[in-house]
PDB file of N, H, CA, C and O in Angstrom:
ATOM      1  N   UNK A   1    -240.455 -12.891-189.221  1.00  0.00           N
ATOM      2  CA  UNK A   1    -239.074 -13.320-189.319  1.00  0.00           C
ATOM      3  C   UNK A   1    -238.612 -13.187-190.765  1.00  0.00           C
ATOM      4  O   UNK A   1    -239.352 -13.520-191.691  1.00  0.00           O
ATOM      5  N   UNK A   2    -237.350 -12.687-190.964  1.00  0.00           N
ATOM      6  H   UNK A   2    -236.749 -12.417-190.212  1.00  0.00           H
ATOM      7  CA  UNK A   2    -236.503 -12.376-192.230  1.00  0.00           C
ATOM      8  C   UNK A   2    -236.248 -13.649-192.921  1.00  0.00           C
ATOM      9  O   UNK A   2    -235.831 -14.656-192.348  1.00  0.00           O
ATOM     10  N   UNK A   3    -236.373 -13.609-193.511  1.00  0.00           N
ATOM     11  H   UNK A   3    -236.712 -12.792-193.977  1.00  0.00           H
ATOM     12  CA  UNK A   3    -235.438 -14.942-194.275  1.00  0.00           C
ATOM     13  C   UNK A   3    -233.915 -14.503-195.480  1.00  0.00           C
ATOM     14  O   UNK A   3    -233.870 -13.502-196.196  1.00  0.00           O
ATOM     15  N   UNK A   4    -233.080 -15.341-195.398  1.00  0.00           N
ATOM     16  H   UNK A   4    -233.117 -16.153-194.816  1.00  0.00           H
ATOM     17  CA  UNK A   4    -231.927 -14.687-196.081  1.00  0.00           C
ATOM     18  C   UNK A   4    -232.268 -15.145-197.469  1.00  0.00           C
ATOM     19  O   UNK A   4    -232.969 -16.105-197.788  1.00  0.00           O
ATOM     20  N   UNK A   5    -231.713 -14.380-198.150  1.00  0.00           N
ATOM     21  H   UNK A   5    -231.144 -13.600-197.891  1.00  0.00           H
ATOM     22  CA  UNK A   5    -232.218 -14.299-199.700  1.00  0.00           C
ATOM     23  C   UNK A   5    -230.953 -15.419-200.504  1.00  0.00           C
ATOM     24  O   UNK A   5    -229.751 -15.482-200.246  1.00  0.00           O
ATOM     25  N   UNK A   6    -231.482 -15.945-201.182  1.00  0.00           N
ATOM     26  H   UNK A   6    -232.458 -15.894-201.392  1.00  0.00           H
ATOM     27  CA  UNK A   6    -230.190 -17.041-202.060  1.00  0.00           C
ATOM     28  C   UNK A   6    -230.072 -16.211-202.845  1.00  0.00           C
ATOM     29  O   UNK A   6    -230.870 -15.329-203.162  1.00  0.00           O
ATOM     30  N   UNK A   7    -228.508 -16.555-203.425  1.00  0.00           N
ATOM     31  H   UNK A   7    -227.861 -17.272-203.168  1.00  0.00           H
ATOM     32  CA  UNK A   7    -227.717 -15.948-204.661  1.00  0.00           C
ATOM     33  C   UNK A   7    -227.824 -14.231-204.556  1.00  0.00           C
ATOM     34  O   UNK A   7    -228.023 -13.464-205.498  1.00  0.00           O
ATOM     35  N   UNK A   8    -227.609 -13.844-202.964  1.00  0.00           N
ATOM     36  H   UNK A   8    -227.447 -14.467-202.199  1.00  0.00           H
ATOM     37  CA  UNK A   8    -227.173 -11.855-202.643  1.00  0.00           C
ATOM     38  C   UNK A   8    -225.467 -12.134-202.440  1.00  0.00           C
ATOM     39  O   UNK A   8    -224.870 -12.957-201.746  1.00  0.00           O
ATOM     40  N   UNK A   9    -224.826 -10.720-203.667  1.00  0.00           N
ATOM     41  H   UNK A   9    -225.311 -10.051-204.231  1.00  0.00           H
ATOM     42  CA  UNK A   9    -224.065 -10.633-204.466  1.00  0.00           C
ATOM     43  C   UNK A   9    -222.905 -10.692-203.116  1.00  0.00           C
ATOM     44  O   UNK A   9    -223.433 -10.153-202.144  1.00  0.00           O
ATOM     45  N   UNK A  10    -221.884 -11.051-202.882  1.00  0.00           N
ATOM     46  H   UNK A  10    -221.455 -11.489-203.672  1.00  0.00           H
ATOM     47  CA  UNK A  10    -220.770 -11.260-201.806  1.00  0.00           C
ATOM     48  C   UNK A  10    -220.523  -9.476-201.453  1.00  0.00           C
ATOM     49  O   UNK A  10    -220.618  -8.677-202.385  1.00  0.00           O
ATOM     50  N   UNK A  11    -220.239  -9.047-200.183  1.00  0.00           N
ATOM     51  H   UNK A  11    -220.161  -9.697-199.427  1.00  0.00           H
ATOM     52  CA  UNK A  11    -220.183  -7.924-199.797  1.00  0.00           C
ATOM     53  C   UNK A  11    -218.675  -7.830-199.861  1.00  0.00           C
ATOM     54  O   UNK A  11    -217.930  -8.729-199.471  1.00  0.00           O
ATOM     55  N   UNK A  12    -218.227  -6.548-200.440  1.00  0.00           N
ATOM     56  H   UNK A  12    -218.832  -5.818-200.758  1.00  0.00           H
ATOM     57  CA  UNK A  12    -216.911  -6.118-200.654  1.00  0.00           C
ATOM     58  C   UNK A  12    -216.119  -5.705-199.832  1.00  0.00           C
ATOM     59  O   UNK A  12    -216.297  -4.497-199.673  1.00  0.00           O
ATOM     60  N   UNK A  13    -214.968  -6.268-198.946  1.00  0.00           N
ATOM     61  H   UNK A  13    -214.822  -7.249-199.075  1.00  0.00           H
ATOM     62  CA  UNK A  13    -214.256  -5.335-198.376  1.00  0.00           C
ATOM     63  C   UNK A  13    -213.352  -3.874-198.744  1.00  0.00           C
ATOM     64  O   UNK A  13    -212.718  -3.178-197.951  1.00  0.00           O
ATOM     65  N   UNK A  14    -213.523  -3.699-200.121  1.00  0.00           N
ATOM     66  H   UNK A  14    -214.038  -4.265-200.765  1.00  0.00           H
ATOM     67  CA  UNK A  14    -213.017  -2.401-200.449  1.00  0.00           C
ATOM     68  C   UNK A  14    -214.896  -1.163-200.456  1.00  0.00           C
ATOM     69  O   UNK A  14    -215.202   0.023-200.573  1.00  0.00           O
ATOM     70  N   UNK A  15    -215.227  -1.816-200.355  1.00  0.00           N
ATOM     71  H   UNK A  15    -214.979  -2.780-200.261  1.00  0.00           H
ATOM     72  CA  UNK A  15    -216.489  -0.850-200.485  1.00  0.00           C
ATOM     73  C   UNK A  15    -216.524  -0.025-199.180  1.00  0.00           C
ATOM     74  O   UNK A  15    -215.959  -0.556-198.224  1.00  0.00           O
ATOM     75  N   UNK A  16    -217.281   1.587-198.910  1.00  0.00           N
ATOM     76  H   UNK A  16    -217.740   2.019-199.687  1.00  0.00           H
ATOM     77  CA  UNK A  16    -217.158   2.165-197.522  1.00  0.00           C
ATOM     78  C   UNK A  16    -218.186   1.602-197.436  1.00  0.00           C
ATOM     79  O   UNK A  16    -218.618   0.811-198.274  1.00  0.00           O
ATOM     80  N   UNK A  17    -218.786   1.961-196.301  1.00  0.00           N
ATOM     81  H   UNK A  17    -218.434   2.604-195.620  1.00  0.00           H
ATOM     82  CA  UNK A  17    -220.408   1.790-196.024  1.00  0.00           C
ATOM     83  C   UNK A  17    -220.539   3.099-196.297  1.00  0.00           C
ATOM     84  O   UNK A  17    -219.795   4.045-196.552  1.00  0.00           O
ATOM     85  N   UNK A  18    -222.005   2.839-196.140  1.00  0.00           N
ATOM     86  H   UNK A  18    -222.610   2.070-195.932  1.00  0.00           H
ATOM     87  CA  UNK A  18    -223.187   4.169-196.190  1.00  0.00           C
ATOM     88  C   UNK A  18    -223.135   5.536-195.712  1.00  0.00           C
ATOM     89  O   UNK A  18    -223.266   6.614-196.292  1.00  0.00           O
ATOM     90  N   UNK A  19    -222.870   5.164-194.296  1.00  0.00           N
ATOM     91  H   UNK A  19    -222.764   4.288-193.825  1.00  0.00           H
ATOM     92  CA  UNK A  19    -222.851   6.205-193.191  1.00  0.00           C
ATOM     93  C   UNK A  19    -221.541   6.524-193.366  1.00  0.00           C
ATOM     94  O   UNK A  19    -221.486   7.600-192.771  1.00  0.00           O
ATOM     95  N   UNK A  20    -220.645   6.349-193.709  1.00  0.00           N
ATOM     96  H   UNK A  20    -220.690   5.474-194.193  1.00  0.00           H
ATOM     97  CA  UNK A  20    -219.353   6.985-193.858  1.00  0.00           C
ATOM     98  C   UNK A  20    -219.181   7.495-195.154  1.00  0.00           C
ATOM     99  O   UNK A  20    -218.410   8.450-195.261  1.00  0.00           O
ATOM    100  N   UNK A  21    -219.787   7.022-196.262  1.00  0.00           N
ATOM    101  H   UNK A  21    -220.413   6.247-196.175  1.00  0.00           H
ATOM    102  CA  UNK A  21    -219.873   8.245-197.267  1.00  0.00           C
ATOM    103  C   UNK A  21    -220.834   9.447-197.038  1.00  0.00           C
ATOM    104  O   UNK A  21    -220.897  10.558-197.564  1.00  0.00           O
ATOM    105  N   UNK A  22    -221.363   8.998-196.328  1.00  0.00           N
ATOM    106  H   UNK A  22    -221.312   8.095-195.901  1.00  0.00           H
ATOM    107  CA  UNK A  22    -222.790  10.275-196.055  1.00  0.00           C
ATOM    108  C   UNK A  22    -222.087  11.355-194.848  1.00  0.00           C
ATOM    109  O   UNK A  22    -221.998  12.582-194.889  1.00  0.00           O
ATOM    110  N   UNK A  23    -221.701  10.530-193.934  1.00  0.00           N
ATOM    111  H   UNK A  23    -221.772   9.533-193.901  1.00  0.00           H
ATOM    112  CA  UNK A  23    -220.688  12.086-193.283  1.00  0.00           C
ATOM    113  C   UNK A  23    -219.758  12.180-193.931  1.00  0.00           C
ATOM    114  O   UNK A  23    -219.775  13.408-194.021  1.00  0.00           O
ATOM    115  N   UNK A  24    -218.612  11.785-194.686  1.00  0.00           N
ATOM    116  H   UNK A  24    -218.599  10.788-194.613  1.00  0.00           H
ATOM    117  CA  UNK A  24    -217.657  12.414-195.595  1.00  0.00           C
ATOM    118  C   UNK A  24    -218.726  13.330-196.384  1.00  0.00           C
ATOM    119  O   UNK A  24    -218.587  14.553-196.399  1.00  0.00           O
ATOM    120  N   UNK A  25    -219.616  12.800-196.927  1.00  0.00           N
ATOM    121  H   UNK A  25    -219.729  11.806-196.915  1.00  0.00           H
ATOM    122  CA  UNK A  25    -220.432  14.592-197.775  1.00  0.00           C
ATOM    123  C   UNK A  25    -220.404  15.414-197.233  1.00  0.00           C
ATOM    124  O   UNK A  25    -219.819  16.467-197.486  1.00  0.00           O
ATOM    125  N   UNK A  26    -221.308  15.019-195.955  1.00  0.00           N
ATOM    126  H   UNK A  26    -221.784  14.164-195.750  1.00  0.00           H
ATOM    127  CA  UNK A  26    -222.121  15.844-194.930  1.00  0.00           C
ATOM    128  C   UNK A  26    -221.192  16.774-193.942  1.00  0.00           C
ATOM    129  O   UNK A  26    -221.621  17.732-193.298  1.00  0.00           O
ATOM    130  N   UNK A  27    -220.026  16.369-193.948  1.00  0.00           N
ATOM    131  H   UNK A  27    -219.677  15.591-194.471  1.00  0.00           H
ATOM    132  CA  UNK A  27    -218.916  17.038-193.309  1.00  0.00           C
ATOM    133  C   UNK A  27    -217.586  16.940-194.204  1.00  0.00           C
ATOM    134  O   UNK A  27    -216.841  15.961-194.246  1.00  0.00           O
ATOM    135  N   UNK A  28    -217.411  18.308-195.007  1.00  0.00           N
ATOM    136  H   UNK A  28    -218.016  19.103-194.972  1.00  0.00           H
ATOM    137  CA  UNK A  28    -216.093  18.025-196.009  1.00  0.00           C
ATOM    138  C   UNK A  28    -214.776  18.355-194.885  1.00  0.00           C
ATOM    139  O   UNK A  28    -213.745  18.414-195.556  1.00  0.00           O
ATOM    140  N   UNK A  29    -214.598  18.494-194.001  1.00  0.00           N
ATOM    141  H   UNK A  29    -215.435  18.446-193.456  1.00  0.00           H
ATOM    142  CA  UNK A  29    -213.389  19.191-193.215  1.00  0.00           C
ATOM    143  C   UNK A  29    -212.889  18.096-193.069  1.00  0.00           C
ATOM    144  O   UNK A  29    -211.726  18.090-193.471  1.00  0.00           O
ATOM    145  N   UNK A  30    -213.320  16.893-192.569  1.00  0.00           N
ATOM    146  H   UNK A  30    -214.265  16.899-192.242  1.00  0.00           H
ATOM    147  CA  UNK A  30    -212.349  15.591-192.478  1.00  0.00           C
ATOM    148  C   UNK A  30    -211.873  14.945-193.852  1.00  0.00           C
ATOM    149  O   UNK A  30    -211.424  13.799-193.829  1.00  0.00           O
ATOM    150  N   UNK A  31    -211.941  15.500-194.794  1.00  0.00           N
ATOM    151  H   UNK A  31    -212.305  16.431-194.813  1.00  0.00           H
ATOM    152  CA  UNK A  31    -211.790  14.683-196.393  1.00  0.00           C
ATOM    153  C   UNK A  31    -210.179  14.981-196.225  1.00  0.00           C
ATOM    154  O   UNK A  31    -209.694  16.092-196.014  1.00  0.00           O
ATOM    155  N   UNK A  32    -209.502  13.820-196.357  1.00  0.00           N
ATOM    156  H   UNK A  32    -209.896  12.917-196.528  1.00  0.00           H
ATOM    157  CA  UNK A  32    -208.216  14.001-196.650  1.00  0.00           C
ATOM    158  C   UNK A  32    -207.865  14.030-197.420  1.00  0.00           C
ATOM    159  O   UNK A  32    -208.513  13.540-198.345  1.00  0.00           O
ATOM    160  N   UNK A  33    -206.278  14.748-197.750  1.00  0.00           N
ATOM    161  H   UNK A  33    -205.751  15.146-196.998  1.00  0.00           H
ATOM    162  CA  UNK A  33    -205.470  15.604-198.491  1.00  0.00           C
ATOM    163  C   UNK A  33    -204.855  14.085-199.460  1.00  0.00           C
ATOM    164  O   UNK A  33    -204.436  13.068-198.906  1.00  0.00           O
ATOM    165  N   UNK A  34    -204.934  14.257-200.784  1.00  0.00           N
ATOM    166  H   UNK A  34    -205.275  15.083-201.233  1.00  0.00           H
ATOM    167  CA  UNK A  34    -204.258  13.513-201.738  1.00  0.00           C
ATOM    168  C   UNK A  34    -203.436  13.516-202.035  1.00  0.00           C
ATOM    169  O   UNK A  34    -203.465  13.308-203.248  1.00  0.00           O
ATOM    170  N   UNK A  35    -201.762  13.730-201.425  1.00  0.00           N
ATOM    171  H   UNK A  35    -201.739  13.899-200.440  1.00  0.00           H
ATOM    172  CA  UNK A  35    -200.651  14.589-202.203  1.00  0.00           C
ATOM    173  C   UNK A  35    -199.626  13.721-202.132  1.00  0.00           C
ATOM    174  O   UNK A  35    -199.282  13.158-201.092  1.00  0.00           O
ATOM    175  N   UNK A  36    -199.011  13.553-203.412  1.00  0.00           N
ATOM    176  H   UNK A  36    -199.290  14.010-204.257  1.00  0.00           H
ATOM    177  CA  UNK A  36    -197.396  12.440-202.950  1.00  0.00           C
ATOM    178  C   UNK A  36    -197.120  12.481-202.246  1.00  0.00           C
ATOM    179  O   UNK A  36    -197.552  13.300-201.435  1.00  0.00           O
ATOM    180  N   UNK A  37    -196.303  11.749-202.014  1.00  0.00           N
ATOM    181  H   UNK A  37    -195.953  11.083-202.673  1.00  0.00           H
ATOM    182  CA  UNK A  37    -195.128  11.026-200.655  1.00  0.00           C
ATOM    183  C   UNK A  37    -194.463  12.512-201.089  1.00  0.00           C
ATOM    184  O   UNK A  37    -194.867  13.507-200.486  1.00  0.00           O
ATOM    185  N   UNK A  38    -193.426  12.660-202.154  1.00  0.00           N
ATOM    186  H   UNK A  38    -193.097  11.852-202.644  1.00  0.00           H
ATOM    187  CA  UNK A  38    -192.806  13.768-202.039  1.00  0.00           C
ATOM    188  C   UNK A  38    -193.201  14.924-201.540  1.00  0.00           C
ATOM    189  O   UNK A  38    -192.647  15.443-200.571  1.00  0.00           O
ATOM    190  N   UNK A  39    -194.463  15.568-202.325  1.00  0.00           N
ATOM    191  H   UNK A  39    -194.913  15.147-203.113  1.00  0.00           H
ATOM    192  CA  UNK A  39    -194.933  16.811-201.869  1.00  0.00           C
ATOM    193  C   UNK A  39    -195.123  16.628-200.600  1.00  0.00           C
ATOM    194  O   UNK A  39    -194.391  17.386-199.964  1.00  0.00           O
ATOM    195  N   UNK A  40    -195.743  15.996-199.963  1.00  0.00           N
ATOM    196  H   UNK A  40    -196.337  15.380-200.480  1.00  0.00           H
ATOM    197  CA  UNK A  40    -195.672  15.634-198.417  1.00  0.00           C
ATOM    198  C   UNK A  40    -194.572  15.607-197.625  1.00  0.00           C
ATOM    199  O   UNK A  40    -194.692  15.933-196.443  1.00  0.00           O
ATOM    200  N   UNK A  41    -193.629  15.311-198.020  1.00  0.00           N
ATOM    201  H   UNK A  41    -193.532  15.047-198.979  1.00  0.00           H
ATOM    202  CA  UNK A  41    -192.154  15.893-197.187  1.00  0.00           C
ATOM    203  C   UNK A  41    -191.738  17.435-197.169  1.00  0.00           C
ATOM    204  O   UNK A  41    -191.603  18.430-196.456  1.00  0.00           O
ATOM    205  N   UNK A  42    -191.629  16.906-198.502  1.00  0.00           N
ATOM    206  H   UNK A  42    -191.739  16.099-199.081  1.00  0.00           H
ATOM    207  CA  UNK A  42    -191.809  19.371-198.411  1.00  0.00           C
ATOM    208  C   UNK A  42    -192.775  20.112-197.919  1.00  0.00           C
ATOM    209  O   UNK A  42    -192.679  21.315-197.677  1.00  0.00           O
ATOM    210  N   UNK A  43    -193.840  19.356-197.737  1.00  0.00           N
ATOM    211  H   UNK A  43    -193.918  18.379-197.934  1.00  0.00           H
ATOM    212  CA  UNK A  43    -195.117  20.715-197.095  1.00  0.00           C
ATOM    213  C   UNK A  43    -194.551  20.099-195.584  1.00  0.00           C
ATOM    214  O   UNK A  43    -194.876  20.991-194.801  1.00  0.00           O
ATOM    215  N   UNK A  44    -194.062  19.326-195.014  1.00  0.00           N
ATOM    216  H   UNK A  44    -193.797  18.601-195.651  1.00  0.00           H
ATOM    217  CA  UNK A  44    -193.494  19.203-193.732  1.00  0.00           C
ATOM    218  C   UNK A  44    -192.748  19.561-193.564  1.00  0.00           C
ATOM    219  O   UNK A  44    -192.754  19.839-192.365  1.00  0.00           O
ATOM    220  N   UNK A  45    -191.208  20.043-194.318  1.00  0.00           N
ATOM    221  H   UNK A  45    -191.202  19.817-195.293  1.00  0.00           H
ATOM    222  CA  UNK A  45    -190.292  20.695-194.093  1.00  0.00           C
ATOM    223  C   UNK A  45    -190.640  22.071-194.067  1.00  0.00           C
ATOM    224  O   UNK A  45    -190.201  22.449-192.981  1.00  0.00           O
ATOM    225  N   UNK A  46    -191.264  23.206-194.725  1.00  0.00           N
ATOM    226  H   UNK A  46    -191.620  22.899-195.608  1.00  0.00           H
ATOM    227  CA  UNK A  46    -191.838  23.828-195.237  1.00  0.00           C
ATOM    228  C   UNK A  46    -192.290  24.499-193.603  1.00  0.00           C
ATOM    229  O   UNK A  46    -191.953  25.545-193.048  1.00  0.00           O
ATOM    230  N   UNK A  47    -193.248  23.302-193.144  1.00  0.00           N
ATOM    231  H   UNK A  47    -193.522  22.452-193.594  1.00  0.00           H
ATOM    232  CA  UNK A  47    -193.873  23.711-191.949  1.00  0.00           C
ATOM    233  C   UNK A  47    -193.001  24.039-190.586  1.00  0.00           C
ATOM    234  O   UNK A  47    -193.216  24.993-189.838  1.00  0.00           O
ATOM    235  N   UNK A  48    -191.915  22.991-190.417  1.00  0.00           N
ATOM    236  H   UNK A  48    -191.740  22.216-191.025  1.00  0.00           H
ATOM    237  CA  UNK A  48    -190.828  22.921-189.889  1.00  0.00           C
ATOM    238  C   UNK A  48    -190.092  24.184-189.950  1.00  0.00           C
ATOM    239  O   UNK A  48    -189.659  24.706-188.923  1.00  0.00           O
ATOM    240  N   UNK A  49    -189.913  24.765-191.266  1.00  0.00           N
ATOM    241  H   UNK A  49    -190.265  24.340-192.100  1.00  0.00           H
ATOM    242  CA  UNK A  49    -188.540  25.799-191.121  1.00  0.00           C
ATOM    243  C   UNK A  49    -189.160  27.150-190.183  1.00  0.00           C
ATOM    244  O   UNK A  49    -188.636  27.764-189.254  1.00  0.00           O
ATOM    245  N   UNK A  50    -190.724  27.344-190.968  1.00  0.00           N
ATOM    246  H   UNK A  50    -191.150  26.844-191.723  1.00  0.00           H
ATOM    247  CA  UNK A  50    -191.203  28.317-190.697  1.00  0.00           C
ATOM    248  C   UNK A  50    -191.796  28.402-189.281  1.00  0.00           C
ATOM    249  O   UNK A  50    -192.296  29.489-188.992  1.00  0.00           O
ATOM    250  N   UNK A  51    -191.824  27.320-188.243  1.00  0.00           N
ATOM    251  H   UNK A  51    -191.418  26.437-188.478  1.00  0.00           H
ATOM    252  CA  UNK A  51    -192.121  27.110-186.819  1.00  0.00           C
ATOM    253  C   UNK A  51    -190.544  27.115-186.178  1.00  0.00           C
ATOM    254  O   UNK A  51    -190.492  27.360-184.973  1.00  0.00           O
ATOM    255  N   UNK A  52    -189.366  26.889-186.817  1.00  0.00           N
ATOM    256  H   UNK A  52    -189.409  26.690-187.796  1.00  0.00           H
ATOM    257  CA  UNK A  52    -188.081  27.172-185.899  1.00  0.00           C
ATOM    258  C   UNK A  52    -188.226  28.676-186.750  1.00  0.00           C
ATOM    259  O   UNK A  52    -188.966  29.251-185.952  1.00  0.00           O
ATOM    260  N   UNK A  53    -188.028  29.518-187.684  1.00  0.00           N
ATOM    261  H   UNK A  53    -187.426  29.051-188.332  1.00  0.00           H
ATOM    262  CA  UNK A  53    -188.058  30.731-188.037  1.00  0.00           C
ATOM    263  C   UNK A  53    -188.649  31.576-186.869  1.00  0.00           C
ATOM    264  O   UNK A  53    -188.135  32.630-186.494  1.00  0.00           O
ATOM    265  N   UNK A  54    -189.786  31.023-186.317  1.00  0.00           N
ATOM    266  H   UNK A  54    -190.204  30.167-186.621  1.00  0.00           H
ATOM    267  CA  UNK A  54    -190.402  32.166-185.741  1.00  0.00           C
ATOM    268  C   UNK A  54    -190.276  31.643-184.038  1.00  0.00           C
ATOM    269  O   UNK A  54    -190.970  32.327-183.286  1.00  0.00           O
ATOM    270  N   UNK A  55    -189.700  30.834-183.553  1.00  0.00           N
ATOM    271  H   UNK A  55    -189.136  30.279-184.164  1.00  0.00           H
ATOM    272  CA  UNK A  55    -189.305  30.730-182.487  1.00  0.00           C
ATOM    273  C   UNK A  55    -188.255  31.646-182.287  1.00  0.00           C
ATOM    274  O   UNK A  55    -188.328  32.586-181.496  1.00  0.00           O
ATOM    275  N   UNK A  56    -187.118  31.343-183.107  1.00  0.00           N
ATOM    276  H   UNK A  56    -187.059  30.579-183.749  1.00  0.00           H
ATOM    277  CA  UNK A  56    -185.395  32.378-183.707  1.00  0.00           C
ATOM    278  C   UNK A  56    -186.417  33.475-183.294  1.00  0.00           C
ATOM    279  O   UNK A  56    -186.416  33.784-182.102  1.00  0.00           O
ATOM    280  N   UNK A  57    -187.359  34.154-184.194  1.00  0.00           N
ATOM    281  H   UNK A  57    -187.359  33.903-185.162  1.00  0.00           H
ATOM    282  CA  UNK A  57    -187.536  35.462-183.962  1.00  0.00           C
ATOM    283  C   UNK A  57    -188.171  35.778-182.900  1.00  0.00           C
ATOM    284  O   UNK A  57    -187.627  36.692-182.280  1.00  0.00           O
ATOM    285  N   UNK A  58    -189.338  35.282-182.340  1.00  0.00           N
ATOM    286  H   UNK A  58    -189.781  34.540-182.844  1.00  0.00           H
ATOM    287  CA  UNK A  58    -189.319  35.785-181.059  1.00  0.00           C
ATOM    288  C   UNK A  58    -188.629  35.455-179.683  1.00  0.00           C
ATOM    289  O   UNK A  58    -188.854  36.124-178.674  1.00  0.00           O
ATOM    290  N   UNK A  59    -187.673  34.253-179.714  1.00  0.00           N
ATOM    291  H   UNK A  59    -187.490  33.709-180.533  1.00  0.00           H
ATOM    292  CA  UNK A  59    -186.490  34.934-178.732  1.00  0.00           C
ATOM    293  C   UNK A  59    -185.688  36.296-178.915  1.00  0.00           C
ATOM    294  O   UNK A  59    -185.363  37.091-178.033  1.00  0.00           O
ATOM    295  N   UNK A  60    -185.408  36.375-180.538  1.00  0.00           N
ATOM    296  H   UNK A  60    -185.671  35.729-181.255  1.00  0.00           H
ATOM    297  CA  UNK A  60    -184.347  37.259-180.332  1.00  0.00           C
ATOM    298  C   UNK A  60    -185.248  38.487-179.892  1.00  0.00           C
ATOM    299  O   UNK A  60    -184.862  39.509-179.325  1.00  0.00           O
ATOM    300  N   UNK A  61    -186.245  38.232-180.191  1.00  0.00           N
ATOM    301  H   UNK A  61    -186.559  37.401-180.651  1.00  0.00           H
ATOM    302  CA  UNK A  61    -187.140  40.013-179.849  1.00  0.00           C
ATOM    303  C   UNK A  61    -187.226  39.804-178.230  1.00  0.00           C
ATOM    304  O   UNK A  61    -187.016  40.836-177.593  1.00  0.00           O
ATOM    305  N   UNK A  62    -187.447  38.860-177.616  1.00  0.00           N
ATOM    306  H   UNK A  62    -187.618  38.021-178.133  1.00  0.00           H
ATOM    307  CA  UNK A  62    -187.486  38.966-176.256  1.00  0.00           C
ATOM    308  C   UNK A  62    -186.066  38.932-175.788  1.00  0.00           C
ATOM    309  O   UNK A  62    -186.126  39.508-174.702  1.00  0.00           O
ATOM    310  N   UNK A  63    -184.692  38.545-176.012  1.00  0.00           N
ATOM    311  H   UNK A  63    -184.643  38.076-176.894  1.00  0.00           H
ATOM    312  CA  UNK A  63    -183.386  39.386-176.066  1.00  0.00           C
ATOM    313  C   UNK A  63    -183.491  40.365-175.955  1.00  0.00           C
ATOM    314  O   UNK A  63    -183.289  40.945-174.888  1.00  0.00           O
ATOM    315  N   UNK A  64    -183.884  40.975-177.132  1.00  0.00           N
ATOM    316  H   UNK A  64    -184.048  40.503-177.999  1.00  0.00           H
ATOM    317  CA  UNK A  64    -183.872  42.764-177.264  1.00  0.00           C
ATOM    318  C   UNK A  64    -184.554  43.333-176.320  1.00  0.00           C
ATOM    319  O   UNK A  64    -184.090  44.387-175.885  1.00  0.00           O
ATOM    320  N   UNK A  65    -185.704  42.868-175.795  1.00  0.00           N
ATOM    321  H   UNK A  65    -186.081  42.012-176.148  1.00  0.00           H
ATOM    322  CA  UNK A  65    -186.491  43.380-174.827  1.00  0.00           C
ATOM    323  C   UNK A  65    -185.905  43.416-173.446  1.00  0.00           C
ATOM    324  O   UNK A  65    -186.198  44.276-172.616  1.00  0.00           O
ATOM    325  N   UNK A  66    -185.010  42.373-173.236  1.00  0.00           N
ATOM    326  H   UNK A  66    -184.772  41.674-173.911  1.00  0.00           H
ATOM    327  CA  UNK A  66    -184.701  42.772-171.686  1.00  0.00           C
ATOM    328  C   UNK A  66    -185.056  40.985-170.994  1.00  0.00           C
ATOM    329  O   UNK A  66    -184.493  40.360-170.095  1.00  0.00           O
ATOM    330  N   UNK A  67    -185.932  40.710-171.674  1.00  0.00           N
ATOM    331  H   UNK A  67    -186.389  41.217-172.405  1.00  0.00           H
ATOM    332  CA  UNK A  67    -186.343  39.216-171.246  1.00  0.00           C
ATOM    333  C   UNK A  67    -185.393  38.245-170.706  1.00  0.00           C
ATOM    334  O   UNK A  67    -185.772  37.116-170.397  1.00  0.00           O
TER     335      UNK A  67
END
């Protein structure tokens, strides 16, 4: 049987655990993106124009086609 140790240092709620820094290493693809609030509106607008841009264009090409 364990016994609890007197005077072990108070556990942090800002600290990660273990296993979640070890797959954040172990897998960098989930590491999220650091970027202002601002830049973050523009890389969303950004994304936005260029997904209605290319809808516009391939209706109008399927227009032209006969579609």
């Amino acid at each position: 049987m364990l016994r609890i140790k007197k005077n072990k240092p108070a556990i942090s709620g800002e600290v990660k655990s273990f296993r979640t820094v070890r797959r954040l290493n172990i897998n960098r693809t989930y590491t999220p993106l650091k970027i202002g609030i601002v830049a973050g509106y523009i890389l969303l607008g950004m994304i936005s124009a260029s997904s209605s841009m290319f809808g516009i264009l391939v209706g109008a090409l399927l227009r032209i086609a006969g579609y």
